[in-house]
PyMOL Python script that loads the backbone (N, CA, C, O; Angstrom):
from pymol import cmd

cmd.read_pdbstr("""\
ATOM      1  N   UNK A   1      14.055  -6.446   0.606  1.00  0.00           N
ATOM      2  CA  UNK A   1      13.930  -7.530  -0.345  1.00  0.00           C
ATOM      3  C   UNK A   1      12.453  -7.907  -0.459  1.00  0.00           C
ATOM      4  O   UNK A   1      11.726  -7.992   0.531  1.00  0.00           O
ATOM      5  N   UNK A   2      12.026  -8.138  -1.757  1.00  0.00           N
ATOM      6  CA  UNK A   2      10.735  -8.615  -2.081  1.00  0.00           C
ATOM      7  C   UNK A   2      10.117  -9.607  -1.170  1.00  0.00           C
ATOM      8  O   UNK A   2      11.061 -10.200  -0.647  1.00  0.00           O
ATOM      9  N   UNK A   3       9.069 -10.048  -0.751  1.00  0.00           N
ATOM     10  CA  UNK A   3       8.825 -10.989  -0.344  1.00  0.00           C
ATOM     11  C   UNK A   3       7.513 -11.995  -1.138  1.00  0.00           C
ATOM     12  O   UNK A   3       6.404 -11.589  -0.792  1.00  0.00           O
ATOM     13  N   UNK A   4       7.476 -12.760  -1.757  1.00  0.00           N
ATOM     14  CA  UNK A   4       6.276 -13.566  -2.557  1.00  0.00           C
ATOM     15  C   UNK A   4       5.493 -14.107  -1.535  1.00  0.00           C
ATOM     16  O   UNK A   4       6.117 -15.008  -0.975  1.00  0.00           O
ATOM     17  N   UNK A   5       4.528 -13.951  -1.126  1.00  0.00           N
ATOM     18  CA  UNK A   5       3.778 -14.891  -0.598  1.00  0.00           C
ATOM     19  C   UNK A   5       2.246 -15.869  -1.486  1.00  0.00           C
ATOM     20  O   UNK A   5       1.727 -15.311  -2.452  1.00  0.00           O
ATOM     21  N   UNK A   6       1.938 -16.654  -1.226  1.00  0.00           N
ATOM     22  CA  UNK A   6       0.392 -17.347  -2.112  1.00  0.00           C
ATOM     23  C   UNK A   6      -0.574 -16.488  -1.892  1.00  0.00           C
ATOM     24  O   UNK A   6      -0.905 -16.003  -0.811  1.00  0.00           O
ATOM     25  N   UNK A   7      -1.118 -16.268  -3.157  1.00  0.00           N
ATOM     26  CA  UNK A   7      -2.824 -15.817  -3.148  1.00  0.00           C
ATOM     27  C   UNK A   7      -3.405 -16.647  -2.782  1.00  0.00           C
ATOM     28  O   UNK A   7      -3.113 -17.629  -3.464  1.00  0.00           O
ATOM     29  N   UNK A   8      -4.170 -16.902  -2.002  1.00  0.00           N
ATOM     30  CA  UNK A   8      -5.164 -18.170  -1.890  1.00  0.00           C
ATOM     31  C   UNK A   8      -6.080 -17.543  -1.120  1.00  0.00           C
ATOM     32  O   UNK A   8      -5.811 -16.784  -0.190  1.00  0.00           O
ATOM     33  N   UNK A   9      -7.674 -17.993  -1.672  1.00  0.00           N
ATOM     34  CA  UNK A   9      -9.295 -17.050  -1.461  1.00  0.00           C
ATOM     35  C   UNK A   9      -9.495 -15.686  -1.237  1.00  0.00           C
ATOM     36  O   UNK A   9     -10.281 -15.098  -0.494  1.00  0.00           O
ATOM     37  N   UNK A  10      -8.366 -15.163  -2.262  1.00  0.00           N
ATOM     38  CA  UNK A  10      -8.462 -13.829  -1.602  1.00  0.00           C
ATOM     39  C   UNK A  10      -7.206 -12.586  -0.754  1.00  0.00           C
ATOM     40  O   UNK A  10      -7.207 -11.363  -0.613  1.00  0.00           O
ATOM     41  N   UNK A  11      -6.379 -13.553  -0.402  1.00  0.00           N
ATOM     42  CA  UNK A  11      -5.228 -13.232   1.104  1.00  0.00           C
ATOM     43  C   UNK A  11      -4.019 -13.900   0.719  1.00  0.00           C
ATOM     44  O   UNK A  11      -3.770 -15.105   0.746  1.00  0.00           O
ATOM     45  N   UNK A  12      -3.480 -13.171   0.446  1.00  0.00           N
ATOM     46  CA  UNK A  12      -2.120 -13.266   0.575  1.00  0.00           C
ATOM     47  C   UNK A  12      -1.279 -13.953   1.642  1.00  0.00           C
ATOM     48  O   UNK A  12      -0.893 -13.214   2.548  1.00  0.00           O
ATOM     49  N   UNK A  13      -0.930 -15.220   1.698  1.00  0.00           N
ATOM     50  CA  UNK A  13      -0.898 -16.096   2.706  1.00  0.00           C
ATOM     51  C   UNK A  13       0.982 -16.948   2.871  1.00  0.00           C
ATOM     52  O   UNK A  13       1.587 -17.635   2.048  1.00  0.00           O
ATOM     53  N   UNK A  14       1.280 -16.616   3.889  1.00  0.00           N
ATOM     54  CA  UNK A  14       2.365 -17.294   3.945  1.00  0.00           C
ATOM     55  C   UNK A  14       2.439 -18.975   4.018  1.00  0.00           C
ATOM     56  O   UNK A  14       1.384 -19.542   4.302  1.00  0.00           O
ATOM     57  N   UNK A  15       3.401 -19.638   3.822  1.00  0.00           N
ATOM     58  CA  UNK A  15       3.157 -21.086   3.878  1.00  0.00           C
ATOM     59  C   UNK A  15       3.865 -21.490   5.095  1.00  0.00           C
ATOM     60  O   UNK A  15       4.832 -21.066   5.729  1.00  0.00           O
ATOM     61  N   UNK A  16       2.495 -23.098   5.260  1.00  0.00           N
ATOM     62  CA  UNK A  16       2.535 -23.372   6.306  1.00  0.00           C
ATOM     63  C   UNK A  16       4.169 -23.986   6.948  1.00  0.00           C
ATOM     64  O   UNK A  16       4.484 -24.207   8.117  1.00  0.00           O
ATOM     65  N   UNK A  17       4.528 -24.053   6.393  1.00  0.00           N
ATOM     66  CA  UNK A  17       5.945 -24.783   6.514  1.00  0.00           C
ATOM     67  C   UNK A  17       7.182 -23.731   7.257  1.00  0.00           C
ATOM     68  O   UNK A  17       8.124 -23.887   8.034  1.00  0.00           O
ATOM     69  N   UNK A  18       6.462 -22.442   6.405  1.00  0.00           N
ATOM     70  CA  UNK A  18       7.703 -21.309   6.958  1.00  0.00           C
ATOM     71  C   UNK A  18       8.805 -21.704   6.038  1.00  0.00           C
ATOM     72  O   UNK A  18       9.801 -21.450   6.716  1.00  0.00           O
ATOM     73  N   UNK A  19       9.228 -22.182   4.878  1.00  0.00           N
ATOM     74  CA  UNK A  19       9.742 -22.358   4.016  1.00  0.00           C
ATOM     75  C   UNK A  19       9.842 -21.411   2.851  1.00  0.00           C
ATOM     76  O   UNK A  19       8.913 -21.300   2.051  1.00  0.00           O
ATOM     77  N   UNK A  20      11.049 -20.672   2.740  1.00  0.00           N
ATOM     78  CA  UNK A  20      11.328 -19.991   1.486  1.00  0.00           C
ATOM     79  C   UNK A  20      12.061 -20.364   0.732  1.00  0.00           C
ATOM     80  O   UNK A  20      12.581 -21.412   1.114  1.00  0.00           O
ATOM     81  N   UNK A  21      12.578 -19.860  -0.696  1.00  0.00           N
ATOM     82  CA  UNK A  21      13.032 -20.024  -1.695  1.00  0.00           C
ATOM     83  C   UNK A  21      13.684 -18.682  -2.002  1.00  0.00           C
ATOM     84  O   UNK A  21      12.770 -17.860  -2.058  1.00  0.00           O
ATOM     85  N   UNK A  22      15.311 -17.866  -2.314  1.00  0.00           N
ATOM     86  CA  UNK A  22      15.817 -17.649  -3.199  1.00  0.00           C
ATOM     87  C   UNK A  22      14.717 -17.244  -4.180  1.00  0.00           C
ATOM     88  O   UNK A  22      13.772 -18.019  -4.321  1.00  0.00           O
ATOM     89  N   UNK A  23      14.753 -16.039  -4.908  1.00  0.00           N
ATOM     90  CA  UNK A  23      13.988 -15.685  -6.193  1.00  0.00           C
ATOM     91  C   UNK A  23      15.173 -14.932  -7.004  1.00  0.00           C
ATOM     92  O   UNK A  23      15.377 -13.774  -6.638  1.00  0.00           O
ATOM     93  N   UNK A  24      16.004 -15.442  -8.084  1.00  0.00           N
ATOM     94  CA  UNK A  24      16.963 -15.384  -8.230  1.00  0.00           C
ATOM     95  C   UNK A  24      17.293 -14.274  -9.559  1.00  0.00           C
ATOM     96  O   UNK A  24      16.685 -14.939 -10.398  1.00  0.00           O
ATOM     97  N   UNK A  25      17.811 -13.072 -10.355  1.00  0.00           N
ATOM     98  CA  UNK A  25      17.644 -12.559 -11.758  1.00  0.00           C
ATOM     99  C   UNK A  25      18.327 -13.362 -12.431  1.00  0.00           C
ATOM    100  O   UNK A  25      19.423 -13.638 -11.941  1.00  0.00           O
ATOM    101  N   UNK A  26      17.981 -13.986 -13.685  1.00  0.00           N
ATOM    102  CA  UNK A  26      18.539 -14.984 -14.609  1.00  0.00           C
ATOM    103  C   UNK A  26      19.672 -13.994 -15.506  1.00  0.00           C
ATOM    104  O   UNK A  26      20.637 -14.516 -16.063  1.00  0.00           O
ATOM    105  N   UNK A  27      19.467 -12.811 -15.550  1.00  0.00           N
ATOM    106  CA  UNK A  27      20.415 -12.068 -15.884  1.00  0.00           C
ATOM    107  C   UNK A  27      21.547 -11.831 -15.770  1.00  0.00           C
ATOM    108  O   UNK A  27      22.468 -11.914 -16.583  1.00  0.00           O
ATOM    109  N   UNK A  28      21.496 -11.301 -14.009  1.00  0.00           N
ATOM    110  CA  UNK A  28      22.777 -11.142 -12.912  1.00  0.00           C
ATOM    111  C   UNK A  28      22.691 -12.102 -12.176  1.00  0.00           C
ATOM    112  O   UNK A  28      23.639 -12.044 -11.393  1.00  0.00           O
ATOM    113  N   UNK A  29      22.021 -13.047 -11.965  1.00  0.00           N
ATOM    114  CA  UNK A  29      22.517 -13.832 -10.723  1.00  0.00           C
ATOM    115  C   UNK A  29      22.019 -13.443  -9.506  1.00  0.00           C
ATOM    116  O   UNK A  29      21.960 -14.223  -8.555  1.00  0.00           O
ATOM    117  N   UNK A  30      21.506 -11.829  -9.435  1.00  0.00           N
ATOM    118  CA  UNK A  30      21.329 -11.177  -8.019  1.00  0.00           C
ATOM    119  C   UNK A  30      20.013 -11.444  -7.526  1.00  0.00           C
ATOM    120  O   UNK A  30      19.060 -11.489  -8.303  1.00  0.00           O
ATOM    121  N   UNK A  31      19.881 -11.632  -6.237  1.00  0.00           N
ATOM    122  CA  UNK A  31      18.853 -12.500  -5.769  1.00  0.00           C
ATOM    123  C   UNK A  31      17.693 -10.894  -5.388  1.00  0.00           C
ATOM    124  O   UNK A  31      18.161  -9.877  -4.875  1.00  0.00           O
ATOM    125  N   UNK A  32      16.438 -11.020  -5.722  1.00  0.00           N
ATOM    126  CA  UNK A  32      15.830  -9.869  -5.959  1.00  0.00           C
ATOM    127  C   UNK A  32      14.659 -10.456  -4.928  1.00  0.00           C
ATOM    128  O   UNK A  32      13.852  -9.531  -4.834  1.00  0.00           O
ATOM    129  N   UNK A  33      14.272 -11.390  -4.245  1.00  0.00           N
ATOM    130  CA  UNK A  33      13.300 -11.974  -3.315  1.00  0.00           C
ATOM    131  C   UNK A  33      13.364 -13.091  -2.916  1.00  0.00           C
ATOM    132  O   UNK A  33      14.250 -13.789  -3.410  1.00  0.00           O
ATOM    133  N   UNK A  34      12.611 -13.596  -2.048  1.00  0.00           N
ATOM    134  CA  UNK A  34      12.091 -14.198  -1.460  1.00  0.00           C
ATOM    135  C   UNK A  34      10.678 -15.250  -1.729  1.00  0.00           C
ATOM    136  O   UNK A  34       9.524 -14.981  -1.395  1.00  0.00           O
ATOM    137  N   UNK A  35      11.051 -16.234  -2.279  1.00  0.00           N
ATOM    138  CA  UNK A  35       8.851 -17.372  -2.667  1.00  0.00           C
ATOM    139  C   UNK A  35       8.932 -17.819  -1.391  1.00  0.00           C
ATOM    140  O   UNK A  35       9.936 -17.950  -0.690  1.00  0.00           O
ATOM    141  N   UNK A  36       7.690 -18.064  -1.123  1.00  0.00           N
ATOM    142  CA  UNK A  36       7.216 -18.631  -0.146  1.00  0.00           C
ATOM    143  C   UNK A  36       6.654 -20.134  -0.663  1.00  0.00           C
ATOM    144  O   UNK A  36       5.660 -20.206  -1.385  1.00  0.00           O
ATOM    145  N   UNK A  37       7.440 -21.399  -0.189  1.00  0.00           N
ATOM    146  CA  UNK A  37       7.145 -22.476  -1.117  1.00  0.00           C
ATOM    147  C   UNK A  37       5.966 -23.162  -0.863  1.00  0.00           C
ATOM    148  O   UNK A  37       5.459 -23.203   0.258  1.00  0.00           O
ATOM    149  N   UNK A  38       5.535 -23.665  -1.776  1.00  0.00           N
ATOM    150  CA  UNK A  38       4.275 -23.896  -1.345  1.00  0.00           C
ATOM    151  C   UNK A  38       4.454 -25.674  -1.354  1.00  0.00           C
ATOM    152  O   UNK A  38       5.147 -26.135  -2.261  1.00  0.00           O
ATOM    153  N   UNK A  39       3.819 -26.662  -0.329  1.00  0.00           N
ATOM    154  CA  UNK A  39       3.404 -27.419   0.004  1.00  0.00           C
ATOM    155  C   UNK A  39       1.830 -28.201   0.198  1.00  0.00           C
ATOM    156  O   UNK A  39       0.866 -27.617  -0.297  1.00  0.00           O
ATOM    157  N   UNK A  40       1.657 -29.203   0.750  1.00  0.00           N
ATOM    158  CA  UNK A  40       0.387 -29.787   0.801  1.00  0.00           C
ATOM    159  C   UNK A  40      -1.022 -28.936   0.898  1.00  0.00           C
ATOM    160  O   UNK A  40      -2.056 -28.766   0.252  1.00  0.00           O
ATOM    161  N   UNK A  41      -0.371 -28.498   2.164  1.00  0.00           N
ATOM    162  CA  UNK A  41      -1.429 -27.217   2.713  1.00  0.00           C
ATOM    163  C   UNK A  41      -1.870 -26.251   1.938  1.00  0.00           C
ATOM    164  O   UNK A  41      -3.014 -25.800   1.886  1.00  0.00           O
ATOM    165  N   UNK A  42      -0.537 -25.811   1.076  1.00  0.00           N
ATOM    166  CA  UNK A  42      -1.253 -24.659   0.406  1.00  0.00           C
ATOM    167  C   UNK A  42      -1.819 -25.247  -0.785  1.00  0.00           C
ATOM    168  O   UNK A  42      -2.790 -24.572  -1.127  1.00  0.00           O
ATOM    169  N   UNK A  43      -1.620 -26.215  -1.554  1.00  0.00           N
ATOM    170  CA  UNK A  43      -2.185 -26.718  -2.666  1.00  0.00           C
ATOM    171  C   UNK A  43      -3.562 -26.892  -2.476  1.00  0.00           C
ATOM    172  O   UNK A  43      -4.440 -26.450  -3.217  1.00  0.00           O
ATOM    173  N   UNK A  44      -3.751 -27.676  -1.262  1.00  0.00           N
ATOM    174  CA  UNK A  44      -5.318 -27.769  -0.572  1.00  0.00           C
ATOM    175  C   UNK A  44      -6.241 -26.805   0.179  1.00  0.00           C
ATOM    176  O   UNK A  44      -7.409 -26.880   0.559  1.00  0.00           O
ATOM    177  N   UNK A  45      -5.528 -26.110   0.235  1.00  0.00           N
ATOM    178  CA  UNK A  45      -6.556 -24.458   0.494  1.00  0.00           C
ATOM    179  C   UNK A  45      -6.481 -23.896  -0.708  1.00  0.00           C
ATOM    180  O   UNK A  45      -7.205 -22.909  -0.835  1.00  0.00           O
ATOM    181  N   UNK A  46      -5.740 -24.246  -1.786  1.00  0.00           N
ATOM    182  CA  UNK A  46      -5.823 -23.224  -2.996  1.00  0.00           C
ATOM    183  C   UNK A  46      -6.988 -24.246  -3.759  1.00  0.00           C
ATOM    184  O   UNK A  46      -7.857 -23.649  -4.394  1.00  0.00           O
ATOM    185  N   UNK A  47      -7.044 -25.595  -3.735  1.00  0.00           N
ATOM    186  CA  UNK A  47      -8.339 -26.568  -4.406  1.00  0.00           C
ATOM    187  C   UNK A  47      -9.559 -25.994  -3.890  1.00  0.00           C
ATOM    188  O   UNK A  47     -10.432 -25.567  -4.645  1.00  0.00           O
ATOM    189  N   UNK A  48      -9.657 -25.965  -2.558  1.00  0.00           N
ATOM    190  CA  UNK A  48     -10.577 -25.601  -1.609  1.00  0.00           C
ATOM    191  C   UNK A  48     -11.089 -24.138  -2.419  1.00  0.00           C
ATOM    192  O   UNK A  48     -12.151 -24.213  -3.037  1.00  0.00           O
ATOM    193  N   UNK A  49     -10.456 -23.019  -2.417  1.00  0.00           N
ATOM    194  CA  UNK A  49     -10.938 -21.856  -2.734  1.00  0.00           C
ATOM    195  C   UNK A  49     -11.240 -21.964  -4.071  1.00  0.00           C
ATOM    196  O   UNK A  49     -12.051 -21.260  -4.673  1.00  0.00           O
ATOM    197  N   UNK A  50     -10.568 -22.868  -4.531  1.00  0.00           N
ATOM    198  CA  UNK A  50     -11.281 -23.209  -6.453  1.00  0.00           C
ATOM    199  C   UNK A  50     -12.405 -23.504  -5.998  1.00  0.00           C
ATOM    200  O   UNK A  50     -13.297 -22.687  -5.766  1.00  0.00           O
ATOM    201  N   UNK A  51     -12.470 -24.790  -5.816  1.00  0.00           N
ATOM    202  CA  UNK A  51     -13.786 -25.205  -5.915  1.00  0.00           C
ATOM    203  C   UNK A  51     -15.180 -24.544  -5.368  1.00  0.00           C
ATOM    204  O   UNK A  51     -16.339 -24.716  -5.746  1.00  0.00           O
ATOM    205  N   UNK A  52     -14.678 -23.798  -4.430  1.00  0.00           N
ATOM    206  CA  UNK A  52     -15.902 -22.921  -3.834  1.00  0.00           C
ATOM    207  C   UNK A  52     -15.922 -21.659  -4.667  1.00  0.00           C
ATOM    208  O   UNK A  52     -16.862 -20.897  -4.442  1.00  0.00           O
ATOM    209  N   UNK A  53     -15.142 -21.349  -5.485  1.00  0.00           N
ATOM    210  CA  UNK A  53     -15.528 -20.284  -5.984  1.00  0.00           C
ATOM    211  C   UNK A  53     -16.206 -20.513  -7.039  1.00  0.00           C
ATOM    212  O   UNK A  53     -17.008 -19.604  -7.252  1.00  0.00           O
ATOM    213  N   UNK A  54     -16.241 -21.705  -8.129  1.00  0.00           N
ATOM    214  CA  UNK A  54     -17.093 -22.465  -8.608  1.00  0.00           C
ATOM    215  C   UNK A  54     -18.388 -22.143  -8.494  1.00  0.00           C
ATOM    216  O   UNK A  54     -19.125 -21.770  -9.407  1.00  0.00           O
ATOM    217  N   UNK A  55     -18.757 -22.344  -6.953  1.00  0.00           N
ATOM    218  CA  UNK A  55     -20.335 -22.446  -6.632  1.00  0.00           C
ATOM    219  C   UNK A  55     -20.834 -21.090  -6.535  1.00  0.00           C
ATOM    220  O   UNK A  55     -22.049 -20.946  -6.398  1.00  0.00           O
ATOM    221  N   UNK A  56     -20.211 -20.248  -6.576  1.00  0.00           N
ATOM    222  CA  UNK A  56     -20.780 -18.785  -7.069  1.00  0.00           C
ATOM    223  C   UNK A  56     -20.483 -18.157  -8.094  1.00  0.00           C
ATOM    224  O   UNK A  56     -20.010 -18.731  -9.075  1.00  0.00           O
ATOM    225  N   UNK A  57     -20.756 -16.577  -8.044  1.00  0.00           N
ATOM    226  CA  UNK A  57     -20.989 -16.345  -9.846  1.00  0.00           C
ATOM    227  C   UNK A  57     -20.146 -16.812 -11.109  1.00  0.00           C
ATOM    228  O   UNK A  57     -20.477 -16.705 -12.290  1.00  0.00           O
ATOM    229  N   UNK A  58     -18.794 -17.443 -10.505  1.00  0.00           N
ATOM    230  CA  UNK A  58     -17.911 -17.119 -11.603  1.00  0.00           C
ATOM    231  C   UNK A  58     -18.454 -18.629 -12.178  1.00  0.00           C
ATOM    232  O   UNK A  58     -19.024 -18.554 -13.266  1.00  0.00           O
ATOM    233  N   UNK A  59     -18.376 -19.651 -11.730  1.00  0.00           N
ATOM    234  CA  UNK A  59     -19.223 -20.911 -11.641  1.00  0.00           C
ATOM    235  C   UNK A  59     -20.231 -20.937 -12.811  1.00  0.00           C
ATOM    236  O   UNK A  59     -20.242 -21.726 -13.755  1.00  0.00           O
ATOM    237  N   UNK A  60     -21.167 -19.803 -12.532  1.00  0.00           N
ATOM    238  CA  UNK A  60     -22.484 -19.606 -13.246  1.00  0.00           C
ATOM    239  C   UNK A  60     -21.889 -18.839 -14.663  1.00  0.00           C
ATOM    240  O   UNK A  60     -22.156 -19.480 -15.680  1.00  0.00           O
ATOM    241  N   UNK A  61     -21.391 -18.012 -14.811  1.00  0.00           N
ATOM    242  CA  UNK A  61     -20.680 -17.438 -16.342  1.00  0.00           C
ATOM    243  C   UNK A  61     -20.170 -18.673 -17.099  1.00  0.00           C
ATOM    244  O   UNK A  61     -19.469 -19.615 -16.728  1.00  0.00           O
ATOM    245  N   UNK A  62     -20.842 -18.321 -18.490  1.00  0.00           N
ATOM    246  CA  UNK A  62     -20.137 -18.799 -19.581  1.00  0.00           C
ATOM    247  C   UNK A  62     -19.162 -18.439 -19.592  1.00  0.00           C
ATOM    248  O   UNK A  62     -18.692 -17.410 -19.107  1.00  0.00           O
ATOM    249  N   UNK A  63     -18.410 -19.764 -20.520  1.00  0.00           N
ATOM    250  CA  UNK A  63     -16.715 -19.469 -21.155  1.00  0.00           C
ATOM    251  C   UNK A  63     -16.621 -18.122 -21.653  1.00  0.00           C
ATOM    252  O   UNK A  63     -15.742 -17.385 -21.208  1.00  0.00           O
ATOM    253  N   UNK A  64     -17.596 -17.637 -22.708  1.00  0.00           N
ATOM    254  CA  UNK A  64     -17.612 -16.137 -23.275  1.00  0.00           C
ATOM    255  C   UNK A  64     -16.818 -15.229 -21.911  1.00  0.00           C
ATOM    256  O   UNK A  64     -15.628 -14.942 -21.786  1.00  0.00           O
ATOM    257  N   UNK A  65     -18.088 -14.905 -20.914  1.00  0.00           N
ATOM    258  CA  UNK A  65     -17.749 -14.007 -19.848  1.00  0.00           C
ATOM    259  C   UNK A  65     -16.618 -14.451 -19.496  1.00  0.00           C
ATOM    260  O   UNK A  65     -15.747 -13.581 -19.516  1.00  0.00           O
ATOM    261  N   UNK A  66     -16.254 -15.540 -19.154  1.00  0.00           N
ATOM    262  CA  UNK A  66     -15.396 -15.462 -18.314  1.00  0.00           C
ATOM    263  C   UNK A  66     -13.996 -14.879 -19.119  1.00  0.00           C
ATOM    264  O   UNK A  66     -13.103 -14.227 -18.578  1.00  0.00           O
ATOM    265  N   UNK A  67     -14.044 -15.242 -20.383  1.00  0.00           N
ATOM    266  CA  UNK A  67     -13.344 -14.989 -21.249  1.00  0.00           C
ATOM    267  C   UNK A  67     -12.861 -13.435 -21.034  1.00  0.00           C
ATOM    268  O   UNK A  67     -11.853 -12.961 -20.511  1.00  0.00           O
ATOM    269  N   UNK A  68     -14.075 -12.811 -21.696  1.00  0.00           N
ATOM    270  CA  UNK A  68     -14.120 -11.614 -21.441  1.00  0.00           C
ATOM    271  C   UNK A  68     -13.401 -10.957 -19.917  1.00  0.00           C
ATOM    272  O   UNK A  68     -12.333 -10.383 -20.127  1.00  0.00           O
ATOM    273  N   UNK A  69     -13.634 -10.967 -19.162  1.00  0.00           N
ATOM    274  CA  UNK A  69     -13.204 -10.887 -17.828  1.00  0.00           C
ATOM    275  C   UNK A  69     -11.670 -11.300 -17.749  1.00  0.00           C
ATOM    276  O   UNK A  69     -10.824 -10.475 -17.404  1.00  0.00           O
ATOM    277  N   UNK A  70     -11.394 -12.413 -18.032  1.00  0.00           N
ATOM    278  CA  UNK A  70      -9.684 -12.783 -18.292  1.00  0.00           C
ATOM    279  C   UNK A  70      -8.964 -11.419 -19.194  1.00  0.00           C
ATOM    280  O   UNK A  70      -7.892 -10.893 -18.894  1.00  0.00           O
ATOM    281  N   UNK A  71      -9.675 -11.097 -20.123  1.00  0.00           N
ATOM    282  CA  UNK A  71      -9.094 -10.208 -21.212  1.00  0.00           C
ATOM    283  C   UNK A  71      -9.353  -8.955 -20.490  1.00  0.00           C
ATOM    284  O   UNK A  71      -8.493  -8.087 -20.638  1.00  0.00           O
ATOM    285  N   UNK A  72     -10.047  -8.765 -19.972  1.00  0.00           N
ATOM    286  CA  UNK A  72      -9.406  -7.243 -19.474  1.00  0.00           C
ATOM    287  C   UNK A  72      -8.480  -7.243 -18.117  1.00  0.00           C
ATOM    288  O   UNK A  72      -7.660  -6.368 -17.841  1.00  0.00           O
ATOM    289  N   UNK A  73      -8.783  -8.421 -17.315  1.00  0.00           N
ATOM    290  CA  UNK A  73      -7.106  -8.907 -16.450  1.00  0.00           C
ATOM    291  C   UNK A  73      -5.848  -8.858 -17.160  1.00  0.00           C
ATOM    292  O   UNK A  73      -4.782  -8.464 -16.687  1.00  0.00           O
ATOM    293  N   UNK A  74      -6.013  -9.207 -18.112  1.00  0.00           N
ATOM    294  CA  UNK A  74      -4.356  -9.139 -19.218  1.00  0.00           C
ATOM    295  C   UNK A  74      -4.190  -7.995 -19.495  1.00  0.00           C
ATOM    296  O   UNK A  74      -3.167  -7.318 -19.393  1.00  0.00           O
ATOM    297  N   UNK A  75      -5.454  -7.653 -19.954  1.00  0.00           N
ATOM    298  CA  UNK A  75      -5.270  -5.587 -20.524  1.00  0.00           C
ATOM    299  C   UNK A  75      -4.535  -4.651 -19.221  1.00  0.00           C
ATOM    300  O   UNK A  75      -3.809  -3.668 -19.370  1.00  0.00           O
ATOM    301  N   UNK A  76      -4.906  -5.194 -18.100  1.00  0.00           N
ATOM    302  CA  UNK A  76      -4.959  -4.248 -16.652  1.00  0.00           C
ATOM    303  C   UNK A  76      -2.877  -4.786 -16.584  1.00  0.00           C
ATOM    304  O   UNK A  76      -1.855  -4.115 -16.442  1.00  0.00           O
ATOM    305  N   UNK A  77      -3.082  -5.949 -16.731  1.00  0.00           N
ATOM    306  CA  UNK A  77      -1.070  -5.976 -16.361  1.00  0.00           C
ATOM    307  C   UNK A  77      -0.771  -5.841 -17.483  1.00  0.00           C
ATOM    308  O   UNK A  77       0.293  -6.407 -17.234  1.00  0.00           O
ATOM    309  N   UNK A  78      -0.674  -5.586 -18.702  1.00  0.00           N
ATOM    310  CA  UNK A  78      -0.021  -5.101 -19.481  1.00  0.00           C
ATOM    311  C   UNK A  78       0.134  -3.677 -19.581  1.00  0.00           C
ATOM    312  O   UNK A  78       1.019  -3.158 -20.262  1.00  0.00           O
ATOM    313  N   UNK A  79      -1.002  -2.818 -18.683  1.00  0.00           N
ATOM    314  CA  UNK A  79      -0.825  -1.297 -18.630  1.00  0.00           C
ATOM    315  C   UNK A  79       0.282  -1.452 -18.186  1.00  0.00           C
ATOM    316  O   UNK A  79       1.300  -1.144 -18.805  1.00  0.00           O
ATOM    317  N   UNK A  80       0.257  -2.054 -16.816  1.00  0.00           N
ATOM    318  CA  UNK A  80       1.096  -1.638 -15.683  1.00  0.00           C
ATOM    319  C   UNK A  80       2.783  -2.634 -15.335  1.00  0.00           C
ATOM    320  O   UNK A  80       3.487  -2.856 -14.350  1.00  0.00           O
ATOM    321  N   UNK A  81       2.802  -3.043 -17.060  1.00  0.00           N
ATOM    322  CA  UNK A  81       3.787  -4.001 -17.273  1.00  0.00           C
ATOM    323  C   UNK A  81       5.024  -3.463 -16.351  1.00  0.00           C
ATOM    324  O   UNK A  81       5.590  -4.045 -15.425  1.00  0.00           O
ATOM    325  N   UNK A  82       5.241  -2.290 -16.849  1.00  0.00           N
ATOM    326  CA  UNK A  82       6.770  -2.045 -16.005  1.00  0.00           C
ATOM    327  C   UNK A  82       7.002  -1.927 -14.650  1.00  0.00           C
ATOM    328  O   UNK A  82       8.085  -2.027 -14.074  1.00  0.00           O
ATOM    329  N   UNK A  83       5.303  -1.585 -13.918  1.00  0.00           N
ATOM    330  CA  UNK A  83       5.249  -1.331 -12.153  1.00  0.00           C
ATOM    331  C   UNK A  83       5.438  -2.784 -12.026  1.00  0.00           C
ATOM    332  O   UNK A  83       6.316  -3.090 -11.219  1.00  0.00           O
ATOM    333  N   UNK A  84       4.772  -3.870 -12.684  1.00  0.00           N
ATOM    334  CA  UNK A  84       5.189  -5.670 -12.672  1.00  0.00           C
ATOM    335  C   UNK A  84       6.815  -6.014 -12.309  1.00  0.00           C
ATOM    336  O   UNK A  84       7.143  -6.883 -11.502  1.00  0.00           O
ATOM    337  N   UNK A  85       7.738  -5.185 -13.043  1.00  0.00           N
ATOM    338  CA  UNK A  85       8.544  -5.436 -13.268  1.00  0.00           C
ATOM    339  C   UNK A  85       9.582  -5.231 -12.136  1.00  0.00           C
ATOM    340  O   UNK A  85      10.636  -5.838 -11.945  1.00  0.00           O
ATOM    341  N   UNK A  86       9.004  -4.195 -11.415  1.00  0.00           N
ATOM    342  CA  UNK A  86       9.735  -3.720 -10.610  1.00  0.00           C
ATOM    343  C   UNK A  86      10.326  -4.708  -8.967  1.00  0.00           C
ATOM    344  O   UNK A  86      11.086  -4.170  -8.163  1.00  0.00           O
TER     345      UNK A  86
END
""", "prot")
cmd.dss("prot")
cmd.show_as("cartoon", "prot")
cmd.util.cbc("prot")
cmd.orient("prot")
């Protein structure tokens, strides 16, 4: 079974709670994973890694770049829409 865990700075991080969630197909009903729920902790290490990532390059790019940069993130999962899916 799948397991979701949080991105946060980088790492793939379980939550502090040890708390999961059911990830359910709206289709069948059949339960296809596992979220890892997120709480205080993780909200505040995920602010934390915002804000510091801020203070380096991405920080310094214009909306343009960053723009740019978002748009080929969308281009990259839409190749690989169906490995997403899986």
């Amino acid at each position: 079974m799948k397991e979701i865990k949080h991105f946060i700075n980088g790492a793939f991080v379980d939550s502090a709670s040890g708390r999961t969630f059911e990830d359910i197909n709206p289709v069948n009903g059949q339960v296809i994973g596992r979220v890892h729920e997120a709480g205080r902790a993780e909200v505040d290490a995920a602010v934390r890694a915002a804000r510091a990532a801020l203070k380096g390059p991405w920080g310094k790019m214009t909306v343009a770049e960053r723009a740019e940069i978002l748009h080929r993130v969308a281009d990259g999962v839409t190749a690989r829409f169906d490995e997403f899916l899986e």
